[in-house]
C-alpha positions as CSV (number, residue, x, y, z in Angstrom):
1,X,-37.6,-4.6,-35.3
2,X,-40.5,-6.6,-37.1
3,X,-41.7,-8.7,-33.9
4,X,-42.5,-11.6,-36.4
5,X,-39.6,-11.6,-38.8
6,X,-36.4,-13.8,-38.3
7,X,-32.9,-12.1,-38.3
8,X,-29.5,-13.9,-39.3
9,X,-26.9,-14.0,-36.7
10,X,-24.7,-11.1,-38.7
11,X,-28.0,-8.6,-38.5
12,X,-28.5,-9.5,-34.6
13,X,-24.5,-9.1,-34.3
14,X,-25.1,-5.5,-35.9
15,X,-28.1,-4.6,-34.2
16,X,-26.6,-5.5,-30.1
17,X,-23.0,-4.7,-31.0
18,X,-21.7,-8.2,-29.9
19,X,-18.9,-10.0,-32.5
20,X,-20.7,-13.1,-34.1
21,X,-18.9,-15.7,-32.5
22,X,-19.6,-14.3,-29.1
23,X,-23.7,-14.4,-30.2
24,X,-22.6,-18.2,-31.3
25,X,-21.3,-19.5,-27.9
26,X,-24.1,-17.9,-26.2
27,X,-26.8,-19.7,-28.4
28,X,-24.4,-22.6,-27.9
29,X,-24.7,-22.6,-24.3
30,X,-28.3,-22.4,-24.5
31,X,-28.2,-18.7,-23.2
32,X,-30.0,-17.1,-26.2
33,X,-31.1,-19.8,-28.4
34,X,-32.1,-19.5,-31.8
35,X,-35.6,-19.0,-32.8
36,X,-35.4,-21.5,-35.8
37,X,-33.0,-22.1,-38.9
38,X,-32.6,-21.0,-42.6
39,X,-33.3,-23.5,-45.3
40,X,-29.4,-23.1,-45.3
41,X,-29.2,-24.4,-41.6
42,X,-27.6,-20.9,-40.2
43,X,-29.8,-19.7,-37.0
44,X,-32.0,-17.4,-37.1
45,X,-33.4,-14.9,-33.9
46,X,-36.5,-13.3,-33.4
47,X,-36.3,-9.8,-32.2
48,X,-36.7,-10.9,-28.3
49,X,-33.2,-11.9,-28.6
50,X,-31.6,-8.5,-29.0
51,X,-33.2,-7.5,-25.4
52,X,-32.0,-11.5,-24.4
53,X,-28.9,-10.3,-25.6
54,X,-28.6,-6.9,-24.0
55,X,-29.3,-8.3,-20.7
56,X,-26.5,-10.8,-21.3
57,X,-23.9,-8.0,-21.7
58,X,-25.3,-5.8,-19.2
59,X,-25.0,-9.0,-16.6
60,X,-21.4,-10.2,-18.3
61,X,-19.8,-6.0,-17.5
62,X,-21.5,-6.4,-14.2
63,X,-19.1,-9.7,-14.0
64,X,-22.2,-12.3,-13.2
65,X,-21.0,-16.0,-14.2
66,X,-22.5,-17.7,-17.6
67,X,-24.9,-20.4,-15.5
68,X,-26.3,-17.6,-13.4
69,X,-27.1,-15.3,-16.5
70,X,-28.3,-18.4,-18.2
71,X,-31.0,-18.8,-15.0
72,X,-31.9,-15.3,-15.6
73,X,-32.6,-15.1,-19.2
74,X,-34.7,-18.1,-18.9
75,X,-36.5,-16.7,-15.7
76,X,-35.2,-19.7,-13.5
77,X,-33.9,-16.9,-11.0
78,X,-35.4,-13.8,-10.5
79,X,-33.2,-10.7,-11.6
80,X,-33.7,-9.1,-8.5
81,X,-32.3,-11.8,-6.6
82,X,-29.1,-12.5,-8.3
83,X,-28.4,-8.4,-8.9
84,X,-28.9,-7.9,-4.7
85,X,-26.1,-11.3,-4.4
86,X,-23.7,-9.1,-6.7
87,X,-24.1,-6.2,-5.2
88,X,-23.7,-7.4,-1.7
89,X,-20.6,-9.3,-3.6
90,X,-19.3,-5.8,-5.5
91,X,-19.5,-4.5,-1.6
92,X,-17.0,-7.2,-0.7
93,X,-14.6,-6.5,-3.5
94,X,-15.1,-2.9,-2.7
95,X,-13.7,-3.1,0.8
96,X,-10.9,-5.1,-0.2
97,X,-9.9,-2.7,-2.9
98,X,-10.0,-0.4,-0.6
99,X,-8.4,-1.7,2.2
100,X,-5.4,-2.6,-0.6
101,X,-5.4,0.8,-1.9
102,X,-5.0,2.1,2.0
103,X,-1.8,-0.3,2.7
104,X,-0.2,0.5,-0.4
105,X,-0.9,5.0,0.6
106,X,0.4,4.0,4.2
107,X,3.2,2.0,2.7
108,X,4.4,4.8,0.3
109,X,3.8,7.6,3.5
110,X,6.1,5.7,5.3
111,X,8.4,4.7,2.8
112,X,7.9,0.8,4.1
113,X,10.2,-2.0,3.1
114,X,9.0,-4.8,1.4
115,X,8.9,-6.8,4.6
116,X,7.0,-4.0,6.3
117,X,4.5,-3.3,3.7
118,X,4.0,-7.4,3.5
119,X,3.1,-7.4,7.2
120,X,1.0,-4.6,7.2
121,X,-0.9,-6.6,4.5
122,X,-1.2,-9.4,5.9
123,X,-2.6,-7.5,9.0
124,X,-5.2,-5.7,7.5
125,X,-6.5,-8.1,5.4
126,X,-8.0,-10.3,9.1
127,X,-11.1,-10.9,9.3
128,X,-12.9,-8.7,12.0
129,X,-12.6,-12.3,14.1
130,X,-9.3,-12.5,13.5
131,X,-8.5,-9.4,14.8
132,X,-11.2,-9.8,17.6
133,X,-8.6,-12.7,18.5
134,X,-5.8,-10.9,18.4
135,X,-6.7,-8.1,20.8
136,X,-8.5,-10.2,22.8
137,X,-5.1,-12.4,23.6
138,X,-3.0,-9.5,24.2
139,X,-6.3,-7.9,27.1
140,X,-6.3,-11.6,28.4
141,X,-2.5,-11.4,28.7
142,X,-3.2,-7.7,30.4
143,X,-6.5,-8.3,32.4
144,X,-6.8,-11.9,32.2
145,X,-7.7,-13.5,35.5
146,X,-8.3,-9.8,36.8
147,X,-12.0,-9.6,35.7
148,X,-13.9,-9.5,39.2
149,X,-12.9,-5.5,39.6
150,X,-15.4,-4.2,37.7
151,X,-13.6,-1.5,36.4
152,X,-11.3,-3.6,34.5
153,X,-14.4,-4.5,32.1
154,X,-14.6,-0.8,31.0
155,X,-11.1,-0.5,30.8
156,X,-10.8,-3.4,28.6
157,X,-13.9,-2.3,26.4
158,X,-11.5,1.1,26.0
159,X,-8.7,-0.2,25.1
160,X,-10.6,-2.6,22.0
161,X,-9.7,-1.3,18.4
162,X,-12.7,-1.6,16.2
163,X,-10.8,-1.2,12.6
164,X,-13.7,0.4,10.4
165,X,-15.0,-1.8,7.3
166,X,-13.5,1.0,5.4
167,X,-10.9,2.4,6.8
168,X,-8.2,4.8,5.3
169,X,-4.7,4.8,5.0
170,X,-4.0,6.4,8.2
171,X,-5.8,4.2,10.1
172,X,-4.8,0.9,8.0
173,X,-1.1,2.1,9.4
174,X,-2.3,2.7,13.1
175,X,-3.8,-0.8,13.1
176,X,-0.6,-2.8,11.8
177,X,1.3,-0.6,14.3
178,X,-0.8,-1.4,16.9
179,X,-1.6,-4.9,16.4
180,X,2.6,-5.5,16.4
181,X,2.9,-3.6,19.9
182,X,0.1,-5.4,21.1
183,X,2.6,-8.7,20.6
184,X,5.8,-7.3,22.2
185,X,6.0,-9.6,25.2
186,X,8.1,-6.6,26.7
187,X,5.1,-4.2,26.8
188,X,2.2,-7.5,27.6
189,X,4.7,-8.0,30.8
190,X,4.7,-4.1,31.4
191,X,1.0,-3.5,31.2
192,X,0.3,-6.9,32.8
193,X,2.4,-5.7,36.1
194,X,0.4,-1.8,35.8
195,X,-3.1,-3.7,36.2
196,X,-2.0,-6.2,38.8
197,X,-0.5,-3.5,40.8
198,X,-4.0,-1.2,40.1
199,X,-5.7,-4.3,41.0
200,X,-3.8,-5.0,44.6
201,X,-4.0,-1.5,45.3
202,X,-7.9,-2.0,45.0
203,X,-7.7,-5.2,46.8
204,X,-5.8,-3.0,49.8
205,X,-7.1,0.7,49.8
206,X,-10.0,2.5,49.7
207,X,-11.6,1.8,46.3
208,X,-14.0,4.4,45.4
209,X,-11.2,6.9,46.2
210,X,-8.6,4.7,44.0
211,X,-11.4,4.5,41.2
212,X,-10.4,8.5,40.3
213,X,-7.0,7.0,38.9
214,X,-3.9,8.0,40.3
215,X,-2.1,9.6,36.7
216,X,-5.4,12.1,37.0
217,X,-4.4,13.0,40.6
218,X,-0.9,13.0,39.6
219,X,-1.9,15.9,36.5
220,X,-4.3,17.6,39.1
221,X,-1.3,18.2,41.4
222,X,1.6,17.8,39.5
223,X,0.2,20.3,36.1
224,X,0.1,23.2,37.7
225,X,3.9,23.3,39.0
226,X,4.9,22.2,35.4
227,X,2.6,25.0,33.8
228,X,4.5,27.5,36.5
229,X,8.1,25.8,35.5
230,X,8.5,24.2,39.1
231,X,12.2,22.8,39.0
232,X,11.0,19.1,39.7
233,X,14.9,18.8,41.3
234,X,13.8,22.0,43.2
235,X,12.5,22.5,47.1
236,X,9.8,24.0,45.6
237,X,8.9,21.3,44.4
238,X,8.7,18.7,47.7
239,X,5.4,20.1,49.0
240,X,4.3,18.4,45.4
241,X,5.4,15.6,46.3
242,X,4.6,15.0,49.8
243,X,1.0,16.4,48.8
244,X,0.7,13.3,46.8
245,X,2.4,10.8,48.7
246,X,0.3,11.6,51.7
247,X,-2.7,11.7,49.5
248,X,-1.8,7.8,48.0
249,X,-0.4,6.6,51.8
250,X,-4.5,8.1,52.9
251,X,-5.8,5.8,49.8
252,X,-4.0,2.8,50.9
253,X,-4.1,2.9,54.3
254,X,-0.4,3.3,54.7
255,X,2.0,5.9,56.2
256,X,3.8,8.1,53.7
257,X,7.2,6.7,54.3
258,X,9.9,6.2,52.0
259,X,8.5,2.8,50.8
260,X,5.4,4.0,50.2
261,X,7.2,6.9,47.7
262,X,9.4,3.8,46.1
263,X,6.2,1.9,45.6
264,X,4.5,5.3,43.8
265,X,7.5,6.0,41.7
266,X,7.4,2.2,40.3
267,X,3.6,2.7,39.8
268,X,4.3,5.7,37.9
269,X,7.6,4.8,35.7
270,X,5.4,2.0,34.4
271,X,1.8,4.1,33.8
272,X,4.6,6.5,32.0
273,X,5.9,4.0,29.4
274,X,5.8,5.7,25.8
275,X,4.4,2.1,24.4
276,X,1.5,3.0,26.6
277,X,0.8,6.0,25.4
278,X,1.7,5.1,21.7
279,X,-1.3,2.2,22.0
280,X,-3.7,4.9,23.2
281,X,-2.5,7.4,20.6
282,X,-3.0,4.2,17.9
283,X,-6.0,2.9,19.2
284,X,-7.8,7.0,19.1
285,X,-6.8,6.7,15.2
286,X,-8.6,3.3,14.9
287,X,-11.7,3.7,16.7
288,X,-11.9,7.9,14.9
289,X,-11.5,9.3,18.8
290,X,-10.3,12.3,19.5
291,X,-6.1,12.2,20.0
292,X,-5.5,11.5,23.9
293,X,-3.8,13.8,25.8
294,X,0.2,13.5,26.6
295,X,0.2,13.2,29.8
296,X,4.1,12.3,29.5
297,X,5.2,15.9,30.6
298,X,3.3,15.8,33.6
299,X,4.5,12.2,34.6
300,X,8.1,13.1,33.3
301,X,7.6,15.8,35.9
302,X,6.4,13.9,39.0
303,X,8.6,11.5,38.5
304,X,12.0,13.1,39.0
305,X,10.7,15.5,41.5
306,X,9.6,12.1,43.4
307,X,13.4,10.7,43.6
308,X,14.7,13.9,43.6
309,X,12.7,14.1,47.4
């Protein structure tokens, strides 16, 4: 274009592709204003306004509001600037699109009701605070005024779902699955009584030796007579069991008597509670972990060979 000629609004609407009433209302709101007038009084552009005018529709598909375009075109805002804010706005739209497009894959996988697939929504969409709140209630419930044994720090850190800015469907599903058990008053009260019994054992025994865990001395004794198909009913297997017992009474301090095997048998009904394994199961999805072992068959095991002797 001729740098010093003048161009009617209908040439300029031919030349950027824009309709001619869309050219008016940007002139209009002094976003590419005319360069003078015909004798006539229609406007007239210089050839600057077809790159004006380019810009304007690049910035308008990119979705950037009128005022800020109007800033740019007029060099009261850098372009830099206001491209970085959309982007890092795009980013935000991004995750949420995503984030919808995993509830509504999880909600078709598991053929959700409209109730369900609301809830799961709603819990995906919290903020990262929000959840942070929401797990952190249900650890306080757990842990709460348990926190001088050390341990029970790194416990809680393990047990924290960190739900990915991006996650997919599978774990969008794991999350509102976990975030409901993490409510159920039922399994607060269960895990609440496992960690205040680990924690008076502590309080009691011999510490260092209780810091092993006693579901990995119950896998270390009890695995190897389920791998061999020990009846747990069986006379085979009460060496098992008084192995252990003896092993626990040593920890405690306590004589391996039939209270001692009542007390281990509670301890071990409630470590063995499928909502406790489910969470640990959920929270390996969330956090991209590798699945936990079942350790159900073992405990299953020890279990009824424990009131069986």
């Amino acid at each position: 274009m001729d740098g010093d000629r003048l161009y009617s609004i209908g040439e300029i609407a031919r030349r950027t592709g824009l309709a001619v009433r869309t050219i008016r209302y940007y002139s209009d709101c002094e976003i590419v204003a005319p360069a003078g007038r015909s004798p006539a009084g229609h406007r007239l552009y210089d050839a600057g306004a077809v790159t004006r005018l380019d810009l304007v529709r690049t910035l308008r598909e990119l979705d950037v509001d009128l005022p800020t375009i109007a800033k740019v075109v007029n060099r009261e805002l850098p372009l830099a600037a206001v491209a970085a804010a959309h982007a890092e706005a795009l980013d935000v739209q991004i995750r949420i699109l995503r984030l919808r497009r995993a509830v509504l894959i999880a909600a078709a996988s598991r053929r959700s009701t409209p109730e369900e697939m609301d809830l799961m929504h709603k819990l995906a969409r919290l903020s990262e605070d929000e959840r942070q709140r929401l797990i952190g209630d249900f650890l306080d419930a757990v842990f709460g005024d348990l926190g001088a044994e050390p341990s029970f720090d790194g416990i809680r850190r393990s047990m924290t779902p960190e739900l990915p800015g991006d996650p997919d469907a599978e774990q969008v599903q794991a999350w509102a699955e976990l975030a409901e058990l993490s409510r159920d008053t039922g399994f607060r009260a269960s895990m609440r009584r496992m960690a205040g019994d680990e924690a008076a054992e502590r309080g009691r025994g011999n510490a260092p030796a209780l810091g092993r865990g006693l579901v990995a001395v119950v896998r270390d004794q009890a695995g190897p007579a389920l791998a061999a198909r020990i009846d747990p009913d069986s006379p085979q297997a009460s060496p098992i069991v008084a192995a252990l017992t003896a092993h626990y009474g040593q920890i405690l301090g306590r004589p391996g008597d039939d209270g001692l095997r009542r007390q281990l048998l509670a301890r071990l009904e409630a470590v063995n509670d499928p909502r406790r394994e489910r969470y640990l199961t959920l929270l390996s999805v969330i956090n991209g972990w590798p699945a936990p072992e079942s350790l159900a068959p073992v405990l299953d095991w020890f279990t009824r060979a424990l009131a069986a002797n």
